[in-house]
C-alpha positions as CSV (number, residue, x, y, z in Angstrom):
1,X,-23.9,-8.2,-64.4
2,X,-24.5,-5.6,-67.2
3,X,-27.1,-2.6,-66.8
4,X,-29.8,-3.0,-69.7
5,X,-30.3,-0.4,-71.8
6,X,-32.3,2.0,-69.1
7,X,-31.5,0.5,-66.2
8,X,-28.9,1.1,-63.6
9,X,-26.4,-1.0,-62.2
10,X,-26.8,-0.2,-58.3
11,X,-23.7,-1.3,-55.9
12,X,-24.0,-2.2,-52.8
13,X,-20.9,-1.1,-51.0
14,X,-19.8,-4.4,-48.5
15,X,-17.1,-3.9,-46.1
16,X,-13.9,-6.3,-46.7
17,X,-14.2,-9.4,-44.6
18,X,-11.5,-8.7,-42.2
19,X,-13.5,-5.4,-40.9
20,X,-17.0,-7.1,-40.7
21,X,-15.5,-9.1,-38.6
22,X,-14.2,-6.5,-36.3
23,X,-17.3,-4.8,-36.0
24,X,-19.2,-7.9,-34.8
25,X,-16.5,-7.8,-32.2
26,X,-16.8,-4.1,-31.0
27,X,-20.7,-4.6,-31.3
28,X,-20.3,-8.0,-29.0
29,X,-18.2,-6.1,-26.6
30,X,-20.4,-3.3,-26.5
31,X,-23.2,-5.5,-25.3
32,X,-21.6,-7.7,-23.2
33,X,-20.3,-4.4,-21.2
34,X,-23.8,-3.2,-21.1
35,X,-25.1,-6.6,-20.3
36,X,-22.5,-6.2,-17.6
37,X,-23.3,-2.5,-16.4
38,X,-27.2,-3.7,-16.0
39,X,-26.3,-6.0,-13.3
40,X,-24.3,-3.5,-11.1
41,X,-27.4,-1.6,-9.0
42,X,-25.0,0.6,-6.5
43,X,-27.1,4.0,-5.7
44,X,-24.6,6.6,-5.5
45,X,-26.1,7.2,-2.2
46,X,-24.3,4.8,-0.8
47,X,-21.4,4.4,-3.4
48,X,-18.4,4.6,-0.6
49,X,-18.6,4.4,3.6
50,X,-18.1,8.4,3.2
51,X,-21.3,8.8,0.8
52,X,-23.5,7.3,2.9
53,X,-22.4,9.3,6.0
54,X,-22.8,12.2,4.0
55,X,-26.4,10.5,2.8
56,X,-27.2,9.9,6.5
57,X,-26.5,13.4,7.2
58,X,-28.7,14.5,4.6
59,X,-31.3,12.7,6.0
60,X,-30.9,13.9,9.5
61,X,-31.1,17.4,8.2
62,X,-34.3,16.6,5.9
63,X,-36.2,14.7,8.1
64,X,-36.4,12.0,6.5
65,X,-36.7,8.6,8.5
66,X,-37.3,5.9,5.5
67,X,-33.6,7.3,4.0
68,X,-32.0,7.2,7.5
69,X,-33.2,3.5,8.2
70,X,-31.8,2.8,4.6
71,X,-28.3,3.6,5.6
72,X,-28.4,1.2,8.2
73,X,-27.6,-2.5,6.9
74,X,-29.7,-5.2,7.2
75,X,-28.0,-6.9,9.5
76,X,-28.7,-3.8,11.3
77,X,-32.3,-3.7,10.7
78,X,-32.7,-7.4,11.6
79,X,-31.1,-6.7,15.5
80,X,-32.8,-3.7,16.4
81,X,-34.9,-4.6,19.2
82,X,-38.0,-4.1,18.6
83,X,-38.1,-3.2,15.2
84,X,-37.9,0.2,13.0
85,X,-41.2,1.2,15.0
86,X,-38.5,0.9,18.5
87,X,-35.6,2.3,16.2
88,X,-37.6,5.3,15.4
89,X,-38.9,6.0,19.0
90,X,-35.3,6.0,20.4
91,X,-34.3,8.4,17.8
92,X,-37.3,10.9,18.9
93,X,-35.8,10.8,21.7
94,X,-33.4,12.2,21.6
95,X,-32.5,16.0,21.7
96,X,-31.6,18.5,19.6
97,X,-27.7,18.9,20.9
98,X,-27.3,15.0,20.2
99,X,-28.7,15.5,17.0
100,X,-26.7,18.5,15.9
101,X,-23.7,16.3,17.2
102,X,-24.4,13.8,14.5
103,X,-24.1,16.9,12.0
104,X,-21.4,18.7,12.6
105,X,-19.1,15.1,12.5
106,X,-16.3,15.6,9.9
107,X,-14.4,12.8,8.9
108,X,-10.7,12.5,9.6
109,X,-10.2,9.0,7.5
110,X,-12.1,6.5,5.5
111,X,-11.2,3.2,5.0
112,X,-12.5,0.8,3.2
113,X,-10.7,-2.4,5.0
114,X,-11.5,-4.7,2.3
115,X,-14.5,-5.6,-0.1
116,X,-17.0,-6.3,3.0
117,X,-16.2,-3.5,5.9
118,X,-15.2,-0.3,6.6
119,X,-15.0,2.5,8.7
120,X,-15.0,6.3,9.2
121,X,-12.8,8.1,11.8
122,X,-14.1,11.5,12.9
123,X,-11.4,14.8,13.8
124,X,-11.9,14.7,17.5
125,X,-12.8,18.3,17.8
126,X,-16.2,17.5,16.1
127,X,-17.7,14.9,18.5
128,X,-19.9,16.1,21.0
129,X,-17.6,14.3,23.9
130,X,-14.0,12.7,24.6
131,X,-16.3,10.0,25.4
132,X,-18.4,9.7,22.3
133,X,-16.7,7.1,19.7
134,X,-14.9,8.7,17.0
135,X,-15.7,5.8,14.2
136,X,-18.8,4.4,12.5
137,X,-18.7,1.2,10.7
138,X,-19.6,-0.1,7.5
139,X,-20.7,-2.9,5.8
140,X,-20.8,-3.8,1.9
141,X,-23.9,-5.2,1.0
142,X,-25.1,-5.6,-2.6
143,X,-26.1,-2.7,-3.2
144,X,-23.5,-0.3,-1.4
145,X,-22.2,0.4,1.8
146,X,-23.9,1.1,5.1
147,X,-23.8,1.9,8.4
148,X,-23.8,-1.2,11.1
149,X,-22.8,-1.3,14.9
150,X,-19.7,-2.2,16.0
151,X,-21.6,-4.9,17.9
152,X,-23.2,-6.4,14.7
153,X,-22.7,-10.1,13.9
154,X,-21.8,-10.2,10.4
155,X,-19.6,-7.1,11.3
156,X,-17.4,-9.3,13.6
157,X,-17.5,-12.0,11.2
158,X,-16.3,-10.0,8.4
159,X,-13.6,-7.9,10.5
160,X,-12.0,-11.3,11.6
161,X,-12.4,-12.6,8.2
162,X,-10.1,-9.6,7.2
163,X,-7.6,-9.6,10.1
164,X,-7.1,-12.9,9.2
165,X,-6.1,-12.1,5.8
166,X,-3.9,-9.8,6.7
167,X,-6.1,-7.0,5.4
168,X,-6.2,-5.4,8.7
169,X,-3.8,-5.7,11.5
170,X,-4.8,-4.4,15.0
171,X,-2.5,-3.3,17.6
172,X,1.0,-1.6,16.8
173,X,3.8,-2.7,15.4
């Protein structure tokens, strides 16, 4: 195509084949990971056994009872006796020493057994009591990890789930 006498020829610069295509390709990948990334809703919160503890501390410290009942799981919440209302009115009572026990817990270990349980060991020398139990246990729900009891139901499920994998091994060697 010539210019007429006046006019300008304007070109429209068109990437070779070969890269078109490879930009489709990056653009596709970018959106699928981002399709991808939409789905995952962990709150950092509860990103790892050791976040929440630190999250339930935080709570503890703040006051702040609708973030401490979301650290417990909800297999948790569904074998309290009685309900949150019953959950709550055992942790009023109790005293200021046992709640200062629950803050000044470090942790010694976390582990992260498999994809569905964990646990946290705590240094001896920051439980209230020889007698007091030095772990708390974890579950992995969909949307993080968090605290259960070591009586829990889907706790045991899981934990023989995972020694019968192999993924945990109780006793010594």
């Amino acid at each position: 195509m010539g210019a007429t006498s006046g006019q300008r020829t304007k070109r429209v610069w068109m990437a070779p084949a070969g890269v078109r295509d490879w930009r489709l390709i990056l653009c596709l990948a970018g959106a699928l990971m981002a399709s991808l990334g939409c789905g995952d809703r962990h709150d950092p919160r509860f990103a790892t056994p050791a976040a929440t503890f630190r999250t339930y501390q935080t709570a503890i410290r703040t006051h702040d009872r609708d973030l401490l009942w979301a650290c417990y799981s909800e297999s948790f919440h569904q074998h309290v006796s009685g309900g949150r209302q019953s959950w709550e009115a055992e942790w009023d009572a109790r005293d200021s020493a046992a709640i200062q026990a629950e803050l000044d817990r470090q942790i010694a270990e976390e582990k992260e057994i498999n994809d569905e349980i964990g646990y946290l060991l705590f240094d001896e020398s920051t439980l209230p009591s020889p007698n007091d139990p030095p772990f708390f246990y974890f579950v992995h729900q969909k949307n993080g990890w968090f605290l259960t009891s070591h009586l829990d139901a889907l706790f045991h499920q899981r934990l023989e789930k995972a020694v019968a994998s192999g993924a945990l091994k109780l006793g010594s060697d």
